[in-house]
C-alpha positions in Angstrom: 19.2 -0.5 -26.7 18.1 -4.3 -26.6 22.0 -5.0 -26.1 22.3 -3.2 -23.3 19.1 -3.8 -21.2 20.0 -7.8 -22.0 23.6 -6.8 -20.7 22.6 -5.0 -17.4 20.1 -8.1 -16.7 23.0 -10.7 -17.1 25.3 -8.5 -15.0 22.7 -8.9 -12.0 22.0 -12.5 -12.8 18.5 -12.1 -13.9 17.3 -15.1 -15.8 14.9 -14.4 -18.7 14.7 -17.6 -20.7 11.8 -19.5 -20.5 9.9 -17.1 -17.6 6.3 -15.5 -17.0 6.4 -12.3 -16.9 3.7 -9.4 -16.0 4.9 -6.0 -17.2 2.7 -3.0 -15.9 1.7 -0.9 -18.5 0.3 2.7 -18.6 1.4 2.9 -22.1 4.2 5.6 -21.1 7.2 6.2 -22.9 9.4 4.5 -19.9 7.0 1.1 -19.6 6.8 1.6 -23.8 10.1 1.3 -24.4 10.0 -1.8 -21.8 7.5 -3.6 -23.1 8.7 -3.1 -27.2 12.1 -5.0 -25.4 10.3 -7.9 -24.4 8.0 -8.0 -27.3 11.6 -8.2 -29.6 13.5 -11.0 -27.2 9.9 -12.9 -26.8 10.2 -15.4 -29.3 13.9 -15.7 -29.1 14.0 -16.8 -24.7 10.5 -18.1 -24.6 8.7 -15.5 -22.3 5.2 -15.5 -21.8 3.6 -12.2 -21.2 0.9 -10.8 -19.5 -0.1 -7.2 -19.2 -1.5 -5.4 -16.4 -3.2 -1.9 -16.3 -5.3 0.2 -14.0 -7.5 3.1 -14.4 -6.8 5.4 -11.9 -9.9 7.2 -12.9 -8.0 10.7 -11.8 -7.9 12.2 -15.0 -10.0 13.0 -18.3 -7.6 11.0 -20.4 -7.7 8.3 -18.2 -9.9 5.8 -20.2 -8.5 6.5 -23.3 -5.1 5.5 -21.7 -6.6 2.4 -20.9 -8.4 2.5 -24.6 -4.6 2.6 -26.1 -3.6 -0.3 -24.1 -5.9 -2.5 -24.8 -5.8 -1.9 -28.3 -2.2 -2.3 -27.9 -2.3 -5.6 -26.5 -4.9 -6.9 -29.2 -2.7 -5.5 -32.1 0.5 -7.5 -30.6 -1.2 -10.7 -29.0 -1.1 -9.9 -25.4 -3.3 -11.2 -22.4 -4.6 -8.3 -20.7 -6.1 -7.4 -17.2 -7.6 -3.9 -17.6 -8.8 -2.8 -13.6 -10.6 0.5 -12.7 -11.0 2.1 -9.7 -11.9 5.5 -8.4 -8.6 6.0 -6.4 -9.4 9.5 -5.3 -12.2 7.9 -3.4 -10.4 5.6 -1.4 -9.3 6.2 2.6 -5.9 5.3 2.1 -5.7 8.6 -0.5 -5.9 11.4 2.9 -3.4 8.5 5.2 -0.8 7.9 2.5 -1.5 10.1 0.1 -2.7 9.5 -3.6 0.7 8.1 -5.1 1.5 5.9 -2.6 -2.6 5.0 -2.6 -2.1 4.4 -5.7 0.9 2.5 -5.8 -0.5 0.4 -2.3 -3.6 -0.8 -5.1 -1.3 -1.5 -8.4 0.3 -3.9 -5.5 -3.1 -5.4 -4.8 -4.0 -6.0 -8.8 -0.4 -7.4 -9.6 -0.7 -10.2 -6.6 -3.7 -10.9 -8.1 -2.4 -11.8 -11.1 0.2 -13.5 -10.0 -2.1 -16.0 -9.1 -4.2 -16.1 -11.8 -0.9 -16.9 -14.0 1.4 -18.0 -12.4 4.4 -15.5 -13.2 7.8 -15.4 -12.5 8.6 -11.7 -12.4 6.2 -8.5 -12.3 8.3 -5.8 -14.4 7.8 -2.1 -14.6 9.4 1.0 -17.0 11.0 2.6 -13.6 14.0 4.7 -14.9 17.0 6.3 -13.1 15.3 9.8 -12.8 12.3 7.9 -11.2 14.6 6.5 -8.6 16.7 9.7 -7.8 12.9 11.6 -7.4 11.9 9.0 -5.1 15.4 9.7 -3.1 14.9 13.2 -3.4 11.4 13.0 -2.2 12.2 10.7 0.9 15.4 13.1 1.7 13.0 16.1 1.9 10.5 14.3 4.0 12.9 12.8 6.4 14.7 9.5 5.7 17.2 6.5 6.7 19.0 4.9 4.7 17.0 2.5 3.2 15.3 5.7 1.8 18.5 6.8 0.6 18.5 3.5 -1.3 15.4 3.9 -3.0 14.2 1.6 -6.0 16.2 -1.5 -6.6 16.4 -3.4 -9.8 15.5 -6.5 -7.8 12.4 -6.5 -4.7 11.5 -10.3 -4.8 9.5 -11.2 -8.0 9.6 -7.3 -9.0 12.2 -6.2 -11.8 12.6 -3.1 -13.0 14.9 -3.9 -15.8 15.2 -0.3 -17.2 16.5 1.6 -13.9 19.6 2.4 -15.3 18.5 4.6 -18.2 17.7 8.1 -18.0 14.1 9.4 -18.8 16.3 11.3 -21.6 17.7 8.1 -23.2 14.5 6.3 -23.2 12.4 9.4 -24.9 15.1 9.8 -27.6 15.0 6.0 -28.2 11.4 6.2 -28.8 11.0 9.4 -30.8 13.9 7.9 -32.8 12.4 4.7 -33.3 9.0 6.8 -34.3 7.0 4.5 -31.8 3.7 5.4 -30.5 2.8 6.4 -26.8 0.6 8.1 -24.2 1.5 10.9 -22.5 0.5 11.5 -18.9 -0.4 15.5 -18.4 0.1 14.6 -14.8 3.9 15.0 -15.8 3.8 18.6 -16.6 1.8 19.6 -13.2 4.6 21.3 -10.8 1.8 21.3 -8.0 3.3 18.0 -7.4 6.5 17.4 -5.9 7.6 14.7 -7.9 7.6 17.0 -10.6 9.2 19.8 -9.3 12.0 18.0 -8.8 11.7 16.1 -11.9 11.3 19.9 -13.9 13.8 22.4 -11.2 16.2 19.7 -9.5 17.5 17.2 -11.9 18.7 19.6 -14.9 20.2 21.6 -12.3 22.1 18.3 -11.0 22.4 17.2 -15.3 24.5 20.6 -15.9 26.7 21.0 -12.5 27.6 17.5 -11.9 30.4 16.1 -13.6 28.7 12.5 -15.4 25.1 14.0 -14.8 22.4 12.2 -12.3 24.8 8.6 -13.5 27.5 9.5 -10.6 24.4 10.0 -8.4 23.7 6.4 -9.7 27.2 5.4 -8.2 26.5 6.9 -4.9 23.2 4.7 -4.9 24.6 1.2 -5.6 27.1 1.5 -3.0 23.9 2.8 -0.4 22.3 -0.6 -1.8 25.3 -2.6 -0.6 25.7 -0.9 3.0 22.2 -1.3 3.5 21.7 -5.1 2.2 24.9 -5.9 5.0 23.2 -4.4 7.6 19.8 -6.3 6.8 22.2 -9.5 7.1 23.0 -8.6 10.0 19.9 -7.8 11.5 17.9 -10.8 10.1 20.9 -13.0 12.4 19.7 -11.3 15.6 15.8 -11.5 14.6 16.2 -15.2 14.2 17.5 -15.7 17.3 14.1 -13.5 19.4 11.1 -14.4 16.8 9.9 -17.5 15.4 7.4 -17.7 12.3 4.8 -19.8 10.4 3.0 -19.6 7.4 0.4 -17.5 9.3 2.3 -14.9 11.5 5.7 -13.9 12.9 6.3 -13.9 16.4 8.5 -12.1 18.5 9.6 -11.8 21.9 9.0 -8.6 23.4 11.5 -9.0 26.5 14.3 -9.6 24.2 13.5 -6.2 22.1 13.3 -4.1 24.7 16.1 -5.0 26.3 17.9 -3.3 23.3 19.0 0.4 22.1 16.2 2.0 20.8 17.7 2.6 17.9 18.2 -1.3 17.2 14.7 -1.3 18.1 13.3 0.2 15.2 16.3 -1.6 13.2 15.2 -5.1 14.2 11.7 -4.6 14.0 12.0 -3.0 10.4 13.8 -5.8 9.0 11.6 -8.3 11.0 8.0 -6.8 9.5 9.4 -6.2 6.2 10.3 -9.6 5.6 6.3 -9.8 4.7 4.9 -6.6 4.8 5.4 -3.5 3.6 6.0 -0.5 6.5 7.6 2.8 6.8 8.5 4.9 9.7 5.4 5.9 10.9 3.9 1.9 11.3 7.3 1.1 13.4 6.4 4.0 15.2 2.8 2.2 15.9 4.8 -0.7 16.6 7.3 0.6 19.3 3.8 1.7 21.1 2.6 -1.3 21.3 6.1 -3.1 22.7 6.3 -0.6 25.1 2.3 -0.1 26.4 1.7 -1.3 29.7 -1.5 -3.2 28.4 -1.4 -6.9 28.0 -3.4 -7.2 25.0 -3.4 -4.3 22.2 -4.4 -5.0 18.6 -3.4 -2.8 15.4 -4.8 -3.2 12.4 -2.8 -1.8 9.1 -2.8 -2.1 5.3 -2.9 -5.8 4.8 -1.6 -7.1 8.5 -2.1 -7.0 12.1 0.1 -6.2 15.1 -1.1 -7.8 18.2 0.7 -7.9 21.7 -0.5 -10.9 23.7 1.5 -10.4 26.9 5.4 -10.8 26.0 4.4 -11.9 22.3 4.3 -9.6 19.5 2.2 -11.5 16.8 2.6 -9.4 13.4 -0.1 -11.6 10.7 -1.7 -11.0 7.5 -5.1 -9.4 7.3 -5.4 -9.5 3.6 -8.6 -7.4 1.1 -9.8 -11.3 1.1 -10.6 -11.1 4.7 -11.9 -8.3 4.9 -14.7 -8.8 1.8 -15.6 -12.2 4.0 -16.5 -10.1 6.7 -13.9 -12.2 9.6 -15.3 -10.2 12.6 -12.2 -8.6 14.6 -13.1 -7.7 17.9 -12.3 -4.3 19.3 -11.1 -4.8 22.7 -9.1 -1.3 23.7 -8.2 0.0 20.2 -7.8 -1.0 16.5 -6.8 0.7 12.9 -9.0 -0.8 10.1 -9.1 0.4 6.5 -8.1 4.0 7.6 -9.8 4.3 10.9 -8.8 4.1 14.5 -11.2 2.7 16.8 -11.1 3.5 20.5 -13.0 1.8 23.3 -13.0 2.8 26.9 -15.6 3.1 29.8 -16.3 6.2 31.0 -19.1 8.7 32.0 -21.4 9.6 28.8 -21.1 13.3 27.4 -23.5 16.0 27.7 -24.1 16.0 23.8 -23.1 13.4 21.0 -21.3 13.7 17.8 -21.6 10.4 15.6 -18.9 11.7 13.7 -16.7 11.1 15.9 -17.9 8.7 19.1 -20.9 6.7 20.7 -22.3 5.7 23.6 -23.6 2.2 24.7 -24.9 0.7 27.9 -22.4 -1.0 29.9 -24.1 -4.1 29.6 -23.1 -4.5 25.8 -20.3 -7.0 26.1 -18.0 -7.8 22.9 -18.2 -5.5 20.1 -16.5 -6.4 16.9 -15.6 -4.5 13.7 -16.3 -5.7 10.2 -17.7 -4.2 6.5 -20.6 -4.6 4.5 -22.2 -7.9 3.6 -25.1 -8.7 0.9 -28.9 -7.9 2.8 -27.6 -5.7 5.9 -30.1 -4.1 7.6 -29.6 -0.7 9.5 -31.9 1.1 12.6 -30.7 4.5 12.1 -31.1 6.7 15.0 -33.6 9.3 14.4 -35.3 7.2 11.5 -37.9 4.5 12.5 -37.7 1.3 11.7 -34.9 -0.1 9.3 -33.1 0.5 6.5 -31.3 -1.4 3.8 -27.3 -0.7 4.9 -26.7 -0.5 0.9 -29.6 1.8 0.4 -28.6 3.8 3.4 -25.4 4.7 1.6 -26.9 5.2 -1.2 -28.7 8.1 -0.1 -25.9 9.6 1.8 -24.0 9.6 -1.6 -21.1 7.3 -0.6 -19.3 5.3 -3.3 -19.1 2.1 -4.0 -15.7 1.9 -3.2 -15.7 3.8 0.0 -19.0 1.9 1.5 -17.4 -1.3 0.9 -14.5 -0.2 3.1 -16.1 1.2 6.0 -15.7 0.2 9.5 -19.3 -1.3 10.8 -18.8 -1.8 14.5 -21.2 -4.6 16.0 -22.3 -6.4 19.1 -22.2 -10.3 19.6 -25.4 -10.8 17.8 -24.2 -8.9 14.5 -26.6 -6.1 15.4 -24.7 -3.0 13.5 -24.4 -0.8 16.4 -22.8 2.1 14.2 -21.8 3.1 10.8 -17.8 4.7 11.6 -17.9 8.5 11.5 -21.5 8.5 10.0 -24.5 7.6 12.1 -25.4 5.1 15.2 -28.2 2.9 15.8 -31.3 4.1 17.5 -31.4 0.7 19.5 -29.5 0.8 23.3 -29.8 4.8 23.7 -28.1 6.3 26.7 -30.5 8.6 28.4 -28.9 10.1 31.0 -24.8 11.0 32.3 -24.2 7.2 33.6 -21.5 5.3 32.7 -21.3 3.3 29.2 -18.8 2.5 26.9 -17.7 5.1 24.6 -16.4 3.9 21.0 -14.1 7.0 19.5 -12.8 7.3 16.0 -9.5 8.9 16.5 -7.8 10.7 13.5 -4.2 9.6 13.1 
């Protein structure tokens, strides 16, 4: 097995000697078998290795998971980062769903420690049936062809040095070898769809394909290669109507609409993705904003912002970082921040209020801005008198510490938190009678 994982990284010119490496480990079978590879060449190419895990904290057997790990790491002499989050708690669970969530947060922890140690690759125990899933999976929700593609070996600094071995291969190499690992329960669930596939689909495919899922494999590589010539191309036209920096990419906005949509989506794909990660549904956002009739339109997404400023399209990082050092970001028409879409508009104040979903404020209010809790915020709740402690506050209401750090606090100029998103508003600048005001709406997406 060592032979041939060596043999596959040589035949796509991946370098181990001498490299930092961070494997994510959940201590599966798949990033098991991984991580006893590297262990074995360690000594012999000079790799340093760190270790990363997170807690998920979906499941009973989740800490002892992370128990196993670390004792794993002690027993072979690893440096460890063990991270722990409630994941079901977060908003990006009900927007992208909890795998994706989840995957959107290992992202997070792993750039972390990148630098913290300075690595040269992040590796992972992906495996061939993992990548034809994933395919599967973005086939039955509706997909191009870099769907099609799925997992590569190679994503910048990411490896997945293990892609081209069957889950089958790599459980027999373990039971054979009598080494010890977790087993995720998760796996067995056919409420998700990832397993449904993994437990209905792929024997199916095993049995009636000639070669198995490996001809699917074929089909895959040659997707790979179509779709990295048509990035080449693409990234020759985007260099010729954008210009970049170390702190945003610009592009013109004449010069993209001026062709087929379907180049479009095509050139701002490959544009964004250079730096960010996006799907169809954010260049969907995007062509919005390209096309809108407004001068000035701000978006705000997981971990940048979109902002049209007249015929420039400024796409920049808005990173966890700046968010925790509460930057204010002010909400001119609309905005998306950590889950939510903010609104703003004049118009005519309703009959009755919901703070769930919109408030009212004299005209006369001027800039509002949108930012997230900070140590000793204070809070004038409307109905309560006086104030509150903000942390207190959501203490009370029973909202996690996860969640209340990510909440949307919209405020005026003097930092005055004028209302809590989708919870409650202040009981300062009432509106006490059908006049006009400015309205601030959450929207859902």
């Amino acid at each position: 097995m060592k032979n041939r994982i060596i043999k596959y990284l040589r035949k796509n010119k991946i370098d181990l000697y001498g490299k930092k490496i961070i494997v994510g480990f959940s201590g599966g079978p798949d990033s098991m078998l991984l991580l006893c590879f590297l262990l074995d060449i360690r000594d012999d190419y000079d790799i340093t290795l760190h270790i990363m895990h997170l807690n998920h904290n979906e499941r009973p057997e989740a800490d002892k998971e992370e128990q196993f790990v670390e004792l794993f790491c002690k027993k072979n002499d690893l440096s460890y980062s063990l991270y722990s989050e409630q994941i079901l708690e977060l908003n990006e669970v009900n927007e992208l769903g909890f795998e994706m969530a989840a995957r959107e947060r290992r992202l997070y922890y792993f750039q972390k420690d990148i630098k913290t140690y300075n690595a040269d690759y992040i590796m992972t125990g992906h495996n061939l049936d993992d990548r034809i899933e994933t395919m599967l999976l973005n086939l039955e929700r509706g997909t191009g062809l870099r769907g099609l593609v799925s997992m590569r070996l190679i994503s910048g600094i990411f490896i997945k040095p293990i892609l081209f071995l069957t889950r089958k291969e790599i459980r027999d190499h373990i039971n054979k070898n009598n080494i010890d690992y977790i087993e995720d329960l998760t796996n067995f669930d056919e409420d998700l769809g990832r397993n449904r596939i993994r437990k209905r689909v792929i024997p199916v495919l095993n049995e009636f394909m000639k070669g198995g899922i490996k001809r699917i494999e074929h089909s895959m590589d040659i997707l790979e290669t179509t779709e990295n010539a048509l990035s080449r191309l693409a990234n020759k036209t985007i260099e010729d109507i954008s210009e970049s920096n170390e702190q945003a990419i610009i592009f013109n906005i004449r010069s993209i609409l001026k062709m087929d949509e379907a180049v479009q989506r095509l050139i701002l794909y490959y544009g964004v993705k250079k730096r960010f990660r996006v799907n169809a549904h954010i260049i969907d956002e995007i062509i919005k904003v390209i096309r809108s009739e407004r001068k000035y339109i701000e978006k705000a997404f997981n971990g940048f912002s979109v902002i049209r400023d007249y015929n420039n399209l400024i796409v920049k990082e808005t990173n966890e970082s700046d968010i925790q050092d509460n930057e204010l970001c002010e909400l001119k028409t609309e905005i998306e921040y950590n889950g939510y879409k903010l609104e703003r508009e004049t118009s005519y104040a309703p009959d009755t209020f919901d703070d769930n979903k919109f408030v009212c404020f004299p005209k006369n209010t001027g800039k509002m801005y949108i930012r997230t809790l900070k140590n000793g915020d204070r809070f004038s709740p409307f109905g309560l008198n006086g104030t509150v402690k903000l942390k207190d506050f959501f203490i009370n209401n029973k909202i996690s510490r996860n969640k209340r750090a990510r909440i949307p606090l919209l405020v005026n100029s003097d930092n005055e938190i004028l209302w809590i998103t989708g919870m409650r508003r202040t009981s300062k600048y009432p509106i006490t009678n059908k006049k006009e005001c400015i309205i601030v709406r959450r929207k859902k997406d």
